[in-house]
C-alpha positions in Angstrom: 19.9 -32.8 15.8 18.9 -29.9 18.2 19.5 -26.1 17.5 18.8 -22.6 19.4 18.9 -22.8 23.2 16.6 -22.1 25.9 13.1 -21.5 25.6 13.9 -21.1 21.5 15.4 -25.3 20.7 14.2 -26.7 17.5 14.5 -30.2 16.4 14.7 -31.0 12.8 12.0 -33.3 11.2 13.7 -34.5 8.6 11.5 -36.1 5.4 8.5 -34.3 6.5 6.7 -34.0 3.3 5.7 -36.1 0.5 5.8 -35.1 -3.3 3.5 -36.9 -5.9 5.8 -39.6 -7.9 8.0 -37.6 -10.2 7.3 -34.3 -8.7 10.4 -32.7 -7.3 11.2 -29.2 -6.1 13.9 -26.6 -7.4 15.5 -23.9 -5.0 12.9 -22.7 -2.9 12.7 -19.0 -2.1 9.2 -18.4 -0.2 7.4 -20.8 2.3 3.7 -19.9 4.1 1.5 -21.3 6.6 -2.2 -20.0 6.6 -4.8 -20.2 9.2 -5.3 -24.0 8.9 -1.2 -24.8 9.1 -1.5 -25.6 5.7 2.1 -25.2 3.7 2.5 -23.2 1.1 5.8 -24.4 -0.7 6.7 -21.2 -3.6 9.6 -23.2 -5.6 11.6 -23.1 -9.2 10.1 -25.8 -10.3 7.5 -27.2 -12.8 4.8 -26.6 -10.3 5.7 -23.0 -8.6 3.0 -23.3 -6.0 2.4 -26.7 -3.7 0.3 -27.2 -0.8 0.5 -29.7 2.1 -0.6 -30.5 5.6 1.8 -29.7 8.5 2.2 -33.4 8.8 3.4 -32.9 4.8 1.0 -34.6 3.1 0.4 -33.2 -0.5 -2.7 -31.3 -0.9 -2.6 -29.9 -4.7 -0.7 -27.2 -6.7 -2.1 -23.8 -7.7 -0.9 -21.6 -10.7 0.7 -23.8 -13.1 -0.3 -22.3 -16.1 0.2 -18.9 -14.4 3.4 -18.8 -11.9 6.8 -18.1 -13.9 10.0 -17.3 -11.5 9.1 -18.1 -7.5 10.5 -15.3 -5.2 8.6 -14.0 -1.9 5.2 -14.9 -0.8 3.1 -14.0 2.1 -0.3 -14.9 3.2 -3.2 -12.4 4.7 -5.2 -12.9 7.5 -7.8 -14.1 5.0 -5.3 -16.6 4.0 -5.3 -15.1 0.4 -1.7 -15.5 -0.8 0.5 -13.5 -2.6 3.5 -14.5 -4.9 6.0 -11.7 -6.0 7.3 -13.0 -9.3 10.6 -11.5 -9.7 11.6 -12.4 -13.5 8.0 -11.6 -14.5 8.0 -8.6 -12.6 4.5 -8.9 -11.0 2.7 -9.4 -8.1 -0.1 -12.6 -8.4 -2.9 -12.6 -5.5 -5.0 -15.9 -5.3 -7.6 -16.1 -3.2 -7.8 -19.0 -0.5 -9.5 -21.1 -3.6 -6.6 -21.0 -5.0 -8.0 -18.8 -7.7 -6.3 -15.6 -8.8 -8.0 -12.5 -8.4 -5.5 -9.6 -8.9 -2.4 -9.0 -10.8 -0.2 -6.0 -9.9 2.5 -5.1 -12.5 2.7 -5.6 -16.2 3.7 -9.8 -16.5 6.7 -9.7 -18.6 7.4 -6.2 -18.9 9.8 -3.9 -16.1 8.7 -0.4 -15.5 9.6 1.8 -17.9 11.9 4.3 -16.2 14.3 3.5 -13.3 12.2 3.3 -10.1 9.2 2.8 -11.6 7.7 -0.5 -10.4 8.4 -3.2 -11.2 12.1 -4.7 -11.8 12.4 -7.9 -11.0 10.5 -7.5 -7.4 10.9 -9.7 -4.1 8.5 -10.0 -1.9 5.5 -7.9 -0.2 3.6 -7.6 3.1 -0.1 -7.0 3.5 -1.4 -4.4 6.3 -4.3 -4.6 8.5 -6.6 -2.0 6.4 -5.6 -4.4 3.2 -2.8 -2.1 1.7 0.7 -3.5 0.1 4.3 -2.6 0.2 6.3 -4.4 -1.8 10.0 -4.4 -2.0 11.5 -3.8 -5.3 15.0 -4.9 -5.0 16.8 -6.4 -7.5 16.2 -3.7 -10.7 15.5 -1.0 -8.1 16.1 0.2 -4.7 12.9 0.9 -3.9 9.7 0.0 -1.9 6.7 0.4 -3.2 3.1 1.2 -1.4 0.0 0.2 -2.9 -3.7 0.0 -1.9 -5.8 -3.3 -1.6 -6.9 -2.9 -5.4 -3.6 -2.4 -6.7 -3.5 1.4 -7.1 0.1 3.1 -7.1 -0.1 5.6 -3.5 3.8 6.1 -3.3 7.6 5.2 -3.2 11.0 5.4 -1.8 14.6 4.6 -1.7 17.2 4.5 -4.5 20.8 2.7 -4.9 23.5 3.4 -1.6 24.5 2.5 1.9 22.9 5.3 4.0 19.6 5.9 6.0 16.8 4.7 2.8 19.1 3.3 0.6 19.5 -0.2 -0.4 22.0 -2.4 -2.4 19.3 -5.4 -1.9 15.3 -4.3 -0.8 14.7 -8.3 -0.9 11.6 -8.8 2.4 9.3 -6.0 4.2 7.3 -7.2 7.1 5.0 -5.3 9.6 5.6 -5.4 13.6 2.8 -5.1 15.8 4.1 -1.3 16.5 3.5 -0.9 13.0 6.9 -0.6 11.4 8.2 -1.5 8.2 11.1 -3.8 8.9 12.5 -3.9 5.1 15.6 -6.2 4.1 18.5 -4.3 2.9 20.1 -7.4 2.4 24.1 -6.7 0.5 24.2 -4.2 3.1 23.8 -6.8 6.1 21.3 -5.0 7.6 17.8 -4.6 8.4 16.4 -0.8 8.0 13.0 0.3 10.1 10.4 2.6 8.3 6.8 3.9 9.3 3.8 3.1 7.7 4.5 6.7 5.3 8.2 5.5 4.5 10.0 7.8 7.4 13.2 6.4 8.4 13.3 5.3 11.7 16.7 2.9 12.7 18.7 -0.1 11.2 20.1 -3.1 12.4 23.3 -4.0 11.3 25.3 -7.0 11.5 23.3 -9.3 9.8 24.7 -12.3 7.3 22.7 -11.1 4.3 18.6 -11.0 5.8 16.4 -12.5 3.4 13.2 -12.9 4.8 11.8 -12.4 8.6 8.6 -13.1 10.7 7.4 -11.6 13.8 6.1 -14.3 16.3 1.9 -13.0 16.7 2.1 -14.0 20.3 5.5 -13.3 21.5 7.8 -9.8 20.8 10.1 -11.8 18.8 11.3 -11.9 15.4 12.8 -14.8 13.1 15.5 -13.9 10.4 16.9 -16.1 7.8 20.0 -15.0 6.8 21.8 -16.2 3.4 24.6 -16.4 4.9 23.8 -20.2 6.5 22.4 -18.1 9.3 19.3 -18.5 11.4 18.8 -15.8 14.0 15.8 -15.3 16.9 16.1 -11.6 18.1 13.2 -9.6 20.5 12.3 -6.7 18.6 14.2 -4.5 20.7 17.3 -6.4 19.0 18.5 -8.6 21.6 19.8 -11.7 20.3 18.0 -15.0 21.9 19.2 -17.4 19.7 21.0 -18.1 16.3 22.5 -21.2 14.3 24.2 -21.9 11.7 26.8 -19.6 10.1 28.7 -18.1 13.0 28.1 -21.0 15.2 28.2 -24.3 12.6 27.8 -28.2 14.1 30.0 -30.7 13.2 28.5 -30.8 9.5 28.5 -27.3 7.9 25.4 -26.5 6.2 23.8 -30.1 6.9 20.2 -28.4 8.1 21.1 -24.9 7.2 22.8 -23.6 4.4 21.0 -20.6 2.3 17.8 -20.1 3.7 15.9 -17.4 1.9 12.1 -17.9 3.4 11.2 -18.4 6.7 7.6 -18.8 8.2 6.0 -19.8 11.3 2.8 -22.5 12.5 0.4 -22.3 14.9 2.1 -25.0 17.3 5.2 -22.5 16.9 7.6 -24.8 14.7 9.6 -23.1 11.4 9.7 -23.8 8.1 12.7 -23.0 6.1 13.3 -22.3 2.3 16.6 -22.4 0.7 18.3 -21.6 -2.5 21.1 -22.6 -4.3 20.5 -26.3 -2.7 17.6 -28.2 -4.7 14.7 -29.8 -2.2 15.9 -27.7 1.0 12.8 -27.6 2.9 13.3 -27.9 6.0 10.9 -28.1 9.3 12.4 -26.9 12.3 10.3 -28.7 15.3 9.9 -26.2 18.7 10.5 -28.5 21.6 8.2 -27.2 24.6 
């Protein structure tokens, strides 16, 4: 089966990876690639954290002992990874050994006055110079900017529908011009921030935005959108592509139902979370 159009048509490999006999995946909210196109699958499940190939063979499983309610992840250009564990209201940074060297956030325990971070967070982005904003969205409206050791610099937002407000602060990303692009996701819409939290512009009309990636070679931007929605836009906001949701095949939510996590490979082919469907992983396969 073939989605998108144009330059932007996917094929779905279907079965891609393989899971050790009696392993088995929950919902999955986060999925990562790092440098090597190595798969970093962040489910609800008995092991949070799994690794594989891009050809999906299993490679291992890190925080076992450590990793308590899966929610956003993102990797760094030094392919440390970074889980945002919403129920445990924390932020967990292992390094590319898979061992973890910084925990943000008291495990267990929300902040202690409304706003304060953390309750029940969502996911995070790392910046060039190392620094963190994390999106705390489901106890507060807020994002939150942090250095690369974890020190508290500042915050904004609170509860509503207007310019740095949010009903949902779920995903913040970084474009290459250096804006915040933070998913304000009950309010369908996208809302664009500088590096110091000014409010710059939204974009509306989304089906719930989850979680997005910016293309590092091309001016483009992947959404998935909870509302069986996958959209390609340019970063000016012109729609390229989308599938799913508005536009549904002939089987309704066969390939696309939920998606919540959304990340791209080297070679330029997507990899798809979903929730509220057990074992939805799928690879969406760029045809060139």
């Amino acid at each position: 089966m073939t989605f998108g159009s144009d330059n932007y048509t996917y094929t779905v490999q279907e079965n891609w990876w393989t899971l050790p006999e009696g392993w088995a995946f929950g919902w999955i909210p986060g999925v990562a690639c790092d440098s090597q196109d190595r798969v970093y699958v962040y489910s609800r499940s008995e092991h949070p954290l799994m690794v594989f190939d891009r050809d999906g063979h299993f490679l291992g499983a890190w925080g076992d002992d450590i990793l308590v309610d899966a929610h956003g992840i993102y990797i760094d250009d030094e392919d440390n990874v970074f889980c945002t564990e919403r129920e445990d209201h924390c932020i967990r940074k292992f390094n590319k050994h898979g061992e973890l060297v910084l925990t943000i956030g008291t495990p267990g325990q929300p902040g202690a006055n409304d706003g304060d971070p953390f309750n029940l967070p969502t996911d995070l982005v790392v910046t060039r110079t190392g620094d963190l904003y994390i999106t705390d969205g489901y106890g507060n409206a807020r994002v939150h900017h942090y250095d690369a050791e974890g020190n508290h610099i500042k915050s904004w937002g609170e509860w509503g529908t207007g310019p740095s407000q949010f009903e949902l602060s779920h995903c913040v990303r970084i474009d290459r011009h250096d804006r915040l692009w933070v998913c304000d996701r009950t309010n369908d819409r996208i809302q664009l921030f500088d590096l110091d939290g000014n409010y710059l512009e939204e974009r509306a009309g989304l089906a719930k935005p989850d979680t997005i990636f910016f293309d590092p070679k091309e001016d483009v931007v992947y959404i998935a959108e909870l509302d069986q929605q996958l959209s390609i836009f340019t970063l000016d906001g012109d729609l390229i592509t989308q599938w799913g949701g508005r536009q549904k095949s002939e089987k309704p939510g066969e390939f696309i139902a939920c998606p919540h996590g959304i990340w791209m490979d080297s070679r330029g082919d997507l990899y798809v979370g979903e929730v509220q469907h057990d074992a939805r992983l799928t690879k969406f396969v760029r045809n060139r």
